[in-house]
N, C-alpha and C positions, 0 to 999 in steps of 0.2 A: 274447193276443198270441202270435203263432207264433214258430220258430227263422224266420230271416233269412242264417243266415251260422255256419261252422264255424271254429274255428281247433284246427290240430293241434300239439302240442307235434312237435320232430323227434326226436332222437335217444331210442330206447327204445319209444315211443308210436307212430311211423311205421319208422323203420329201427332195427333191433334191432341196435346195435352193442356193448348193454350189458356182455358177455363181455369185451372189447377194454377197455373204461374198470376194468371191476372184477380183472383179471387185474392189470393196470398196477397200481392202486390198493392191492391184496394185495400185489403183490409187494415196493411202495415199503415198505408197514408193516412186512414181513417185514424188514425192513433196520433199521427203527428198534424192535427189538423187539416187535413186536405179531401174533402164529401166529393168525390170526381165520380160522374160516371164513365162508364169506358172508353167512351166515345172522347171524350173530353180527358182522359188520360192518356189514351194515344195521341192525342192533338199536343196536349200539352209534355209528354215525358218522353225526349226524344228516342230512347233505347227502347221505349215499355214494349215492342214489337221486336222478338228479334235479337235484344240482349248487347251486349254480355249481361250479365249477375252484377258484377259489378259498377257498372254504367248505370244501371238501372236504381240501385241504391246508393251511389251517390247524387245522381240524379233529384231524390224520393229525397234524402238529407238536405240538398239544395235548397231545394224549395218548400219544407214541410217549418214547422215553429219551432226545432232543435229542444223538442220535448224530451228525442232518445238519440243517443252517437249513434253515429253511423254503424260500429258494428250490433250493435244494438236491434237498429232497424237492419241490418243482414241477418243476425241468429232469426228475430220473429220471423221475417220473410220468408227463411228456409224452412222453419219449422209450419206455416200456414201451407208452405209448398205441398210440404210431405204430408201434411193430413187430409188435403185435398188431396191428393196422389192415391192415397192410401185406398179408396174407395173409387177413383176412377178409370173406367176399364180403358187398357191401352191395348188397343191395336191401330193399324193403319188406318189410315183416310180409305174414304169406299171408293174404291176404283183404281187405288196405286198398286195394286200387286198385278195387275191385269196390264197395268201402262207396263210396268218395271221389266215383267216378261216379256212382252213386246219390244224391248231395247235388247234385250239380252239373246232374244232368238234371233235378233238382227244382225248379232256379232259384235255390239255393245262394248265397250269396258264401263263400268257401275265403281260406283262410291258414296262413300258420306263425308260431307265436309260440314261440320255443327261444332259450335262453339259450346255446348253441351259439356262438362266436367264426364271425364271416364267412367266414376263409379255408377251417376245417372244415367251415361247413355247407354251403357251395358245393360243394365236393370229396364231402362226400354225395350231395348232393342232384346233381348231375353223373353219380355213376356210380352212382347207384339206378334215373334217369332219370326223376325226379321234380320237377326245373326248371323243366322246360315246362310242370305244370300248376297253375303259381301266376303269379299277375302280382305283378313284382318287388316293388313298393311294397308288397305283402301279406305279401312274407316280410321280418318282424320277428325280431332278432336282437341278441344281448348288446350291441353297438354303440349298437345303436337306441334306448334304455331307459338311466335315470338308476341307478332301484333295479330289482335283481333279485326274481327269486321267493322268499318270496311275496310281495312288494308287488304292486299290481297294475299297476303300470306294461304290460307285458307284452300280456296282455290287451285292456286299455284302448286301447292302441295299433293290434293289430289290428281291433277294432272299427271304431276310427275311419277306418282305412285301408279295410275292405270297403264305409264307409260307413251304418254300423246300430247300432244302439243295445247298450249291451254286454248288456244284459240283452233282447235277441234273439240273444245269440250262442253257440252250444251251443262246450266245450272239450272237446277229446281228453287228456290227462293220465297219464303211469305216474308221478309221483311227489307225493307228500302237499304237497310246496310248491308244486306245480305245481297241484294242486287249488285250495289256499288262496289262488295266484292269481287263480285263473280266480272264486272265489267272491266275493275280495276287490273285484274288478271288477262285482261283480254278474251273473257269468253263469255257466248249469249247467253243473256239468263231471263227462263219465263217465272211469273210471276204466280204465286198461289194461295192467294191471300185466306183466310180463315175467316175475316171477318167482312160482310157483306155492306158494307157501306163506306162511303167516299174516304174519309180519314185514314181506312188503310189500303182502300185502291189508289186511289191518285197517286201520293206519294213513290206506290212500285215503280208505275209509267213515268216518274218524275225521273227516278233513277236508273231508270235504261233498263228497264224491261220491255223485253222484243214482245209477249203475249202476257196475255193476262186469263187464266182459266180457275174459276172459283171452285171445279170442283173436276177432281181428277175424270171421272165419267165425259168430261169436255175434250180428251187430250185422243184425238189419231195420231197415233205415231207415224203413220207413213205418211199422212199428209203433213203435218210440222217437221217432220225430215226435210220433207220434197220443197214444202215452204221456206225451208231454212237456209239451202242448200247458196242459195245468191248473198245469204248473209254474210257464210262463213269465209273469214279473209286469210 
């Protein structure tokens, strides 16, 4: 059985705004006593890769000195979000528009499956200029979905929407839950991590990531097709 159809996780995987989310996310901790570097906060904060928002500050509440509630630590987080946001330019990873074409002239079905809040993903995906090459019904979003990653809700949903079987549907992914998605659905997913050392490589490959490619420039489509092609069940 061939791939049929791609779905890309958004935020990290296509548009690298990761810096913006983990800067906010640091600086909330730093309030509730916790001096982490990143390294040491993806190690330690199981969501901080990947999400949900809310995983993430509970999480951050869990384990911080209950200096501030929990929504507390969510308004400051979102508000650290958005000022980092505010000044950082968004477009695609270097080399995903070149991969993406390359699926699509192939006869592709394309989507986005992100746990991303709609009013955010839109405002990415608007001034990445990334919009235009999804049909609507394909971009699946926190809204869209009952359970989060990893259930496979996610997934399963874009499937249904490109119209193909989920196990014809290759998944984009930078973060471990986001894999466990795409697996939990029954379809392969490579791995695309952002951040160049072990704490958020291993983990992909922990979770059943078939590849692992640090930077979309790494991705032949027709060879990871052809490669695939024994995977697909």
């Amino acid at each position: 059985m061939a791939i049929l159809g791609v779905a890309y996780d958004l935020e990290g995987t296509v548009v690298d705004l990761e810096d913006a989310h983990h800067q906010g996310h640091l600086q909330v901790m730093r309030e509730v006593g916790m001096d982490l570097s990143l390294e040491r906060a993806i190690k330690e904060i199981p969501h901080f890769i990947g999400g949900p928002h809310t995983k993430i500050i509970e999480e951050i509440f869990a384990v911080g000195n209950k200096t501030l509630t929990i929504d507390e630590i969510d308004r400051r987080d979102r508000a650290y979000f958005r000022e980092y946001r505010a000044t950082a330019e968004i477009k695609p990873r270097p080399g995903f528009l070149e991969v993406h074409h390359a699926f699509v002239a192939r006869g592709l079905q394309v989507a986005i499956g992100s746990l991303t809040e709609r009013e955010d993903a839109f405002l990415i995906l608007d001034r990445s200029g990334l919009r235009a090459l999804f049909p609507r019904e394909c971009i699946v979003l926190a809204e869209d979905v009952t359970r989060v990653k990893p259930a496979p809700d996610v997934f399963v949903t874009t499937a249904e929407r490109m119209g193909i079987y989920p196990c014809t549907q290759l998944v984009f992914e930078d973060s471990p839950n986001g894999v466990r998605a795409a697996r939990a659905a029954g379809s392969l997913a490579v791995g695309m991590p952002v951040y160049d050392f072990s704490t958020a490589i291993i983990p992909l490959t922990e979770a059943g990531a078939c590849r692992i490619f640090m930077d979309w420039h790494e991705v032949s489509v027709d060879n990871l097709l052809k490669d695939l092609e024994g995977e697909v069940s």
